[in-house]
C-alpha positions in Angstrom: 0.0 0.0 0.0 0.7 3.8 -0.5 -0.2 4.2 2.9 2.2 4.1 5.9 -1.2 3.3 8.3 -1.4 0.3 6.1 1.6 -1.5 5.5 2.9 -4.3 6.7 5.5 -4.7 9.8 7.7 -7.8 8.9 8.6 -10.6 11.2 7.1 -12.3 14.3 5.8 -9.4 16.5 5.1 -8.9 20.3 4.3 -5.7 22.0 6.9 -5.0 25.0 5.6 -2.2 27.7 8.2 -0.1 29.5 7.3 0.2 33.2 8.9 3.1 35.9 9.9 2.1 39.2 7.0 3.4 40.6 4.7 0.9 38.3 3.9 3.1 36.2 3.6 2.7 32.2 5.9 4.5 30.2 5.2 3.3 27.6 5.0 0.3 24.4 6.9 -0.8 21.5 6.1 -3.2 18.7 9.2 -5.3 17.9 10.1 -9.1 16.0 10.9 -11.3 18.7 13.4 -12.8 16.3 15.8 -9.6 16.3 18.0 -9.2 18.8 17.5 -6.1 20.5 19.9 -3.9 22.4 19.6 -1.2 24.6 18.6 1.7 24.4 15.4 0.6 23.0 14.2 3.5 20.2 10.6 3.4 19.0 9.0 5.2 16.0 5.7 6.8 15.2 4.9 4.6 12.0 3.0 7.4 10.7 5.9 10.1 11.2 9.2 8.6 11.7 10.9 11.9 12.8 8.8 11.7 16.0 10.8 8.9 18.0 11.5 7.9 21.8 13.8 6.5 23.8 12.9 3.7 26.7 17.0 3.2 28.0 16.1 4.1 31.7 13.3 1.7 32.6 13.2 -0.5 35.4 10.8 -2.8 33.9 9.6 -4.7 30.5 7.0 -7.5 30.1 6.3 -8.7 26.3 2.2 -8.5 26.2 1.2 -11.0 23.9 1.5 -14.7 25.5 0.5 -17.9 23.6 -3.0 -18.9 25.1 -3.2 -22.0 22.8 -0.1 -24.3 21.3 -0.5 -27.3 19.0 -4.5 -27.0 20.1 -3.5 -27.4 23.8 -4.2 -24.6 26.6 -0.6 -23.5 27.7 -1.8 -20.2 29.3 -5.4 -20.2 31.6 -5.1 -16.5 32.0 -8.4 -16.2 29.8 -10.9 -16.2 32.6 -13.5 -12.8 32.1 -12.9 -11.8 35.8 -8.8 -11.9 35.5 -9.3 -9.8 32.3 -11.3 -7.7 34.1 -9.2 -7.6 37.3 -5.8 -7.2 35.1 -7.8 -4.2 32.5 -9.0 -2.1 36.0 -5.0 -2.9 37.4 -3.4 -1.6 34.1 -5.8 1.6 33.6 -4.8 2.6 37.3 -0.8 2.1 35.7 -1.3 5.0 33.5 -0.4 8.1 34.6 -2.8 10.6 35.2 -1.4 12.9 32.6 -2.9 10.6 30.0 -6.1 9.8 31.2 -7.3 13.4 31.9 -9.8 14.4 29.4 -8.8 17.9 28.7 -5.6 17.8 26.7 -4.6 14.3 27.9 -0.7 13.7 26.8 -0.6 11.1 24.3 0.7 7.7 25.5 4.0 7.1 24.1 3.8 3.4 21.6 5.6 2.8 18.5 7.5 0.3 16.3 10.8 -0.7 17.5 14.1 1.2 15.2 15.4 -1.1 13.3 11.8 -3.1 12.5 11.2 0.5 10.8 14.1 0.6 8.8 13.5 -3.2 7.6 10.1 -2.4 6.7 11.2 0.5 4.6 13.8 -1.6 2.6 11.6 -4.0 1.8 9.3 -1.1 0.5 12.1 0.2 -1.4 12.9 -3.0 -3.0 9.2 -3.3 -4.2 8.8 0.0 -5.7 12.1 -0.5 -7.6 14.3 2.2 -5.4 17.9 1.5 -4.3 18.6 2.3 -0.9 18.2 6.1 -0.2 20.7 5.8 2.7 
């Protein structure tokens, strides 16, 4: 596609969530859990890459997504209503209140890990024909 919004991000993804000291989210980045990252982590907004953060002094980080099914066997009962409940009430309490105000909330900083960014572009580049721009 034409449009950034809707292309592709190459690779196995997860979703890993930066957390303070004080248990509160700083923020999430989408990254292939086949690369191997190194710190400090640098996400991207996909839809303007100048706009980019850095997550290098974080005390914690927990990968979201977790198999719930493998080779049609349960290998994660976390999928009980009231622990999604529970766990959804325990994580909106983990954003800070900057970001949950409703007059000009601050906008929760997520993005696409560096170098998925840069792979995604060169594989657009080799589609459309271009040699690297670098």
């Amino acid at each position: 596609s034409e449009q950034k919004s809707k292309q592709c991000l190459p690779g196995v993804l997860n979703v890993k969530r930066f957390i303070n000291n004080d248990g509160i989210f700083v923020g999430d980045m989408i990254f292939d859990e086949n690369s191997n990252l190194t710190k400090p982590y640098i996400t991207v907004d996909p839809m303007d890459e100048t706009r980019r953060v850095s997550f290098d002094n974080v005390d914690t980080e927990v990968n979201l997504l977790q198999s719930l099914m493998k080779s049609g066997n349960v290998v994660n009962d976390d999928c009980d209503i009231h622990k999604a409940q529970t766990r959804c009430i325990q994580q909106l309490n983990s954003l800070d209140d900057s970001i949950k105000r409703l007059l000009n909330p601050h906008e929760y900083p997520a993005g696409v890990e560096k170098s998925l960014i840069e792979r995604r572009n060169e594989l657009v580049y080799k589609m459309r024909g271009i040699s690297n721009l670098r």
